[in-house]
N, C-alpha and C positions, 0 to 999 in steps of 0.2 A: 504493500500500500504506500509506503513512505517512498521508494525509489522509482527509478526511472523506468522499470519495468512495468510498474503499472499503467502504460501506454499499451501494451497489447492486451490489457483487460475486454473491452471493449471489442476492437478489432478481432480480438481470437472466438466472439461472437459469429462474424460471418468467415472466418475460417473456419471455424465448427460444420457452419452451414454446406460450405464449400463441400469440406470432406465428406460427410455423410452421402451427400449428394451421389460424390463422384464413387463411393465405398457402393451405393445403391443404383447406379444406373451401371458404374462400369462392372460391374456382376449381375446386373440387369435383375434383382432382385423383386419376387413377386410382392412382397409385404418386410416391414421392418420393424422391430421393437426398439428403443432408445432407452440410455438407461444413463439420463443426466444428472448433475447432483446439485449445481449450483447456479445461480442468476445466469450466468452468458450461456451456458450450457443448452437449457433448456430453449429460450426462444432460437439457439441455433440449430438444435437437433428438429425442432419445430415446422423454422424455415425449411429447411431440408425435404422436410415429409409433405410441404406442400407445394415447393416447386415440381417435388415427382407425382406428386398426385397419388400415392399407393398407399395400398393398407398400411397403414402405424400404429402405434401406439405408444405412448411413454409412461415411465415406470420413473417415479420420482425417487432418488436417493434417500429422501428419510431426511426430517430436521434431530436438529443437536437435543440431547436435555439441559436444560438450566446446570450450573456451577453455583457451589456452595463454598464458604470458607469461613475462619474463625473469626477471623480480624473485619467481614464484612459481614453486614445485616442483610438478609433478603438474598432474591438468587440473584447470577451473575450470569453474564453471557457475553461476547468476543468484544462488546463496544465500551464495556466494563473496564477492558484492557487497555483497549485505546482510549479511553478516557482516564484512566489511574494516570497515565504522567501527567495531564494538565494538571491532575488533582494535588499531583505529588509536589510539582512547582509550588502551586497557592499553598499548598502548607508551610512551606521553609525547606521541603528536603531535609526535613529531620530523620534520622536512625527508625523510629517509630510510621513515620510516614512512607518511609522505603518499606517495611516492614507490609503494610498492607499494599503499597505498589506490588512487590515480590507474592503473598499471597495473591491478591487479585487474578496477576496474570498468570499463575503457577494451572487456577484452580476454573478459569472461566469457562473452558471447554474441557468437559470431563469425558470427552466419547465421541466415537462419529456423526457424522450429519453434518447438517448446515446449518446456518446461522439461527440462531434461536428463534428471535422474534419476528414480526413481522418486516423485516427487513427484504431484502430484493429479491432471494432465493425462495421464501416463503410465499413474497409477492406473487412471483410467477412461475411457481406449482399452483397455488390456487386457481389464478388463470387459465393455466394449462385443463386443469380439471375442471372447470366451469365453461371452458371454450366445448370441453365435452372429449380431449385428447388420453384422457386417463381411465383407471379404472375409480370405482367411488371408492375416496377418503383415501387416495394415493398421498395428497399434498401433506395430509394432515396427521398420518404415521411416525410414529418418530422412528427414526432408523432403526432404532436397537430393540422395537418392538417386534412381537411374536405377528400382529397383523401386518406388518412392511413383507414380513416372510410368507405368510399365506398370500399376499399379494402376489409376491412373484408366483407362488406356486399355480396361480390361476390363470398364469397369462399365458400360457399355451390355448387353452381353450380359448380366449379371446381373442389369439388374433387367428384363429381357425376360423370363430364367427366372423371376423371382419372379411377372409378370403373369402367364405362362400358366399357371405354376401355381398361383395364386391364396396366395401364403405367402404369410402377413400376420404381422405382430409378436407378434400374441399366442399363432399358432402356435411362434414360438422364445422369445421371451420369459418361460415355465415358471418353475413354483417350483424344479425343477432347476435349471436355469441360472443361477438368482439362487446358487442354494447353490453353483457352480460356480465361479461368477464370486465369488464370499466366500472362496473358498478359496485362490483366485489370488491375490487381493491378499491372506491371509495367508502365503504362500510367499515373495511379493514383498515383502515387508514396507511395505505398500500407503497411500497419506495417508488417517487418520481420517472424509476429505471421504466418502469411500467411503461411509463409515455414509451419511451424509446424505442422500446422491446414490441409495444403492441404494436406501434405505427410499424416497423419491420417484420413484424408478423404477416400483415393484415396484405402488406404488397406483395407477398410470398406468394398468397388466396385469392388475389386482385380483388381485395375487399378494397373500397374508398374510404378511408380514413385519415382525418387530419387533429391535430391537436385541440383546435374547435370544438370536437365531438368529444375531448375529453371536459373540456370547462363546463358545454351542455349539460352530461350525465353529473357534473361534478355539484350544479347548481339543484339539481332535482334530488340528490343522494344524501340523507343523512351519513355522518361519522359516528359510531357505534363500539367499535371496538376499543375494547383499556389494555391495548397490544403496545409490548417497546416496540420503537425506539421512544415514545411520549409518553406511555401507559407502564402498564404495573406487569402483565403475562405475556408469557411464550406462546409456541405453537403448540407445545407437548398439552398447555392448559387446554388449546381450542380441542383436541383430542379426546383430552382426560374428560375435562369439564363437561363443555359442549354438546360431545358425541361426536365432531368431528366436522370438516370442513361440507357435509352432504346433509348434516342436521343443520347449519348456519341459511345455507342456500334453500333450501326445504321452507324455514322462516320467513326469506327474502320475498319467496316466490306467494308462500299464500299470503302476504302482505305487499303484493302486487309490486315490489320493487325487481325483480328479475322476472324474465319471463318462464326461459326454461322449456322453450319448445321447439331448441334446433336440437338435430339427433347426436350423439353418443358415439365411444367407442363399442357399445355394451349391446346396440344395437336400438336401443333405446333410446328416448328423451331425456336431457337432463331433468325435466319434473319427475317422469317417471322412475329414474335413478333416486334422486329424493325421497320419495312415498314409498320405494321399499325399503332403504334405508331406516326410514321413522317409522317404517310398520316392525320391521326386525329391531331396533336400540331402543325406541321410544324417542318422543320429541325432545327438542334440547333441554333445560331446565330453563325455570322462569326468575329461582331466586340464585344467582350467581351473579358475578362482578365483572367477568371477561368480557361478553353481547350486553350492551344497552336496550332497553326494548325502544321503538321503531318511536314509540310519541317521548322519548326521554333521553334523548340525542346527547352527544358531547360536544361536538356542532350538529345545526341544524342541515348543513351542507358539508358534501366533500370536501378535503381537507387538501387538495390538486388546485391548484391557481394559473393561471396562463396569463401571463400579464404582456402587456405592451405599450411603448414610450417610444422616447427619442432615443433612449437606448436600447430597444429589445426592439425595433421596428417587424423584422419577423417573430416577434416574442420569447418568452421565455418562463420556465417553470418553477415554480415552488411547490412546498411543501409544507400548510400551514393547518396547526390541528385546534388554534382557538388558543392556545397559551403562550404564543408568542406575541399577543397582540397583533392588531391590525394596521398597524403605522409606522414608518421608520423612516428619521427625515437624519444623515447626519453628513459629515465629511469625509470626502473619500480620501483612501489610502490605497496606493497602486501597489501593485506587485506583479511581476511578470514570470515570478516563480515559485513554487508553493517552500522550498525549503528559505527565501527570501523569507516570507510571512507567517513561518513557523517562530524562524528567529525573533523575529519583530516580536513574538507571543511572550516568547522566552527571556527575553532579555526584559519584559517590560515598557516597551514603548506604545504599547495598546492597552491604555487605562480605563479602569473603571470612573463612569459619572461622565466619562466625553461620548457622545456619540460619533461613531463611527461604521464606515462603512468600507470594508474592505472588497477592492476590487483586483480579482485574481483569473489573468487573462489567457490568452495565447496557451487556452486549453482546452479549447474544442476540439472536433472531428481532425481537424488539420493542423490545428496549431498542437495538440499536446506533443505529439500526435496520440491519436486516440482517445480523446476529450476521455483521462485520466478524472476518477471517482477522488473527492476532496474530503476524503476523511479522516486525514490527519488534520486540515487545519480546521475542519469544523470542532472535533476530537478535543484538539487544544485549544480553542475558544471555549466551549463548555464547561472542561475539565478547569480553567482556568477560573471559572466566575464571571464571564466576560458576555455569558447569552442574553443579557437584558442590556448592552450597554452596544455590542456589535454586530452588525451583519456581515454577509458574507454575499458579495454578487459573480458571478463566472461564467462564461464562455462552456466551462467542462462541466462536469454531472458530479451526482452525488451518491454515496454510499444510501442505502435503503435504512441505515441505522444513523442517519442525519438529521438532527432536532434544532431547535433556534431560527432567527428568521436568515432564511436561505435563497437562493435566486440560482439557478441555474441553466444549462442550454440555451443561454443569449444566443438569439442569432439573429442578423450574421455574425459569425463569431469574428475577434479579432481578425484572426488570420488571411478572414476575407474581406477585412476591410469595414469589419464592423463598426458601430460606435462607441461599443466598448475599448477599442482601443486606442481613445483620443479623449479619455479621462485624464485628467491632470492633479496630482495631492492638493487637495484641498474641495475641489466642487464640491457643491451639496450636492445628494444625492437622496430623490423621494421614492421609498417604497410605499405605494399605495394598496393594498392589499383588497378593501373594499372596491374602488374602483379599479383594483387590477392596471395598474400605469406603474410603469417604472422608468423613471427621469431624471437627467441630469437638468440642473438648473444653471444652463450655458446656452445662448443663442446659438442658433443655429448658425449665420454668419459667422461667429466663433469655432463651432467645429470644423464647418468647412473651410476658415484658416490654417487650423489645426491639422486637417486633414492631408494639407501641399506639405507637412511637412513628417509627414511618417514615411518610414522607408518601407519598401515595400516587402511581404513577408516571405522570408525564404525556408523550407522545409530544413527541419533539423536533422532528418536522416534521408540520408539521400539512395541509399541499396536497401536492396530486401523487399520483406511483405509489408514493411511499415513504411516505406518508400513507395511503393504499390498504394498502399492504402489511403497514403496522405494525398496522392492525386486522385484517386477514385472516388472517394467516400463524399456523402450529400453534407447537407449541413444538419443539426439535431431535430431544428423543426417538421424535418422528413422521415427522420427513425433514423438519422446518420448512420445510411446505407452505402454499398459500392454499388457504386452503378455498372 
């Protein structure tokens, strides 16, 4: 996450896609099972299965269980880690303070799986299963359960049904299901990656989808789940608790927020998925803390923002669940490199009581390259004390376990000339969140001065698949795709 490798996070998304692809046509493959584990994984095994159009289906790896430790209250899970050194800092770095730094990270991830909360990996298994790619309650298994295993064990049979009946992805894969699958992860209060991943899905399926239709479903969607990275429970709770990600959807649907009537890998409807589900577990429970009920919201709307200014002219997304507040007016702080404004963290030149706005560029699609996830410096803002006093605005994307008010996927990004990258230390800079506007407070006439005087941008790796990729790839408001 901290290094320069984190540039093919991203990117090795449609390499995923690439290869599976070419693993399935160049063996000319009747049908294919996928067996992803984590965020890029799955919408690339995804993509894959729908450019060939053949039987699929995916088997999701299984999330982590929560981490326990002496020195910490409550469970713990992988953001826990990357947040103990901000924490460690705001203490003094005392002997005692390393002490629970050291436990923390010893103890966060007790076991396999993926990220605990609702974070991007969780995000989109849910998806995956509510687009109707899975079998029911795949997302919501934790790895190391005995049902992840009788899962596998069934999927033989199921992808025999999908051969004889000829399902193929694009028969589940629907602009329904996209809008289904948008609406879970507004419930769930789902990682921003979503955007990204669904929009490159949906071009896979020649579904028409634009970030628009995410703000739509996002204004019509209550937020309901007390899932981290903002809340209190994991995925293991929506399992335990719940009864799992197919009693959540079961709720959605007889309270007329998901539809639920594009077909299945199961051969089924995802309603009909549902109704056997709750006829076999029973319905979810009505007194527990994880699900909100539907009139008792945590916001009244999706916690997904698409904002647009003179700085996000093609827009740009947030991630806001109601406790970050709806306003944020302060002075920007540039940085053209995330270990630049780590230090800036560290050293203390980002105080509490000033607002501020840091602006961390030339990390999109082309400029990171690989519009790199900024979970380090969100990490050390948090961990530091610093989330009611900084923002954070960028060009690049964000971890699924990113809290505080955040801005990402500006596009155009810098690197093409965006106006992100003709900020100067000091501009105000307004996050409007209610009217969704994100602005510098610099005429226009001044950027376009600004503008004669930026050099023009030159890719930082010049061989390779990341050379490839920085001249191919779209910009984020498209699902930063290769074209």
């Amino acid at each position: 996450m901290g290094t320069s490798a984190m540039s093919y996070s991203l990117p090795s998304r449609d390499l995923i896609a690439d290869s599976v692809e070419s693993c399935m046509g160049g063996h000319w493959l009747d049908g294919c099972v996928v067996v992803p584990g984590c965020d890029k994984n799955m919408p690339g095994v995804l993509m894959a299965l729908g450019r060939l159009n053949r039987p699929g289906i995916m088997v999701y790896g299984g999330t982590i269980r929560p981490g326990h430790c002496e020195s910490m209250s409550g469970t713990l899970d992988i953001v826990s880690a990357f947040q103990s050194y901000g924490q460690y800092l705001a203490s003094g770095s005392s002997p005692s303070a390393e002490k629970v730094r050291y436990d923390t990270v010893r103890h966060a991830c007790p076991g396999p799986g993926a990220c605990g909360g609702m974070y991007t990996a969780n995000t989109m298994a849910s998806c995956a299963e509510v687009l109707g790619m899975t079998l029911p309650g795949s997302s919501s298994f934790p790895a190391e359960y005995d049902e992840k295993k009788a899962e596998c064990d069934s999927i033989g049979q199921a992808m025999r049904t999908l051969l004889e009946k000829n399902i193929r992805p694009r028969d589940i894969m629907t602009r329904s299901a996209f809008e289904d699958a948008i609406t879970l992860t507004m419930v769930l209060g789902g990682s921003t990656n979503a955007v990204l991943h669904l929009l490159a899905m949906a071009k896979s399926v020649g579904v028409d989808l634009t970030i628009d239709d995410f703000q739509r479903i996002s204004d019509a969607t209550p937020f309901l789940a007390n899932l981290k990275p903002s809340g209190t429970y994991v995925m293991e709770d929506v399992h335990r608790v719940l009864g799992g990600i197919p009693s959540v959807v079961h709720y959605l649907i007889e309270n007329k927020l998901i539809k639920g009537e594009h077909l299945t890998v199961t051969g089924l409807t995802l309603r009909e998925n549902c109704e056997r589900w709750v006829a076999e577990r029973g319905p979810m429970p009505k007194n527990q803390d994880v699900l909100r009920p539907i009139d008792q919201p945590i916001k009244s709307t999706g916690h997904i923002r698409v904002l647009y200014g003179n700085l996000a002219p093609g827009g740009a997304v947030a991630k806001i669940t109601g406790k970050e507040g709806l306003h944020f007016t302060g002075k920007a702080r540039v940085f053209d490199t995330e270990d630049d404004m780590v230090h800036a963290v560290e050293q203390g030149s980002i105080k509490k009581g000033e607002k501020t706005v840091i602006i961390l560029r030339y990390k999109g699609p082309k400029g990171g390259p690989g519009m790199p996830e900024m979970l380090a410096p969100t990490s050390s803002i948090v961990g530091r004390g610093l989330g009611k006093d900084v923002a954070l605005i960028t060009d690049g994307r964000f971890s699924g376990a990113t809290r505080g008010i955040a801005v990402g996927h500006i596009s155009p990004e810098a690197a093409a000339g965006g106006p992100i990258g003709l900020i100067d230390d000091g501009d105000e800079i307004t996050i409007d969140l209610t009217n969704r506007t994100l602005d510098v407070n610099v005429s226009t006439e001044e950027l376009d001065a600004r503008k004669q005087n930026v050099k023009p941008f030159k890719a930082k790796v010049k061989t390779g698949y990341l050379a490839r990729y920085t001249a191919l790839v779209t910009s984020a408001n498209t699902g930063g795709i290769m074209q």
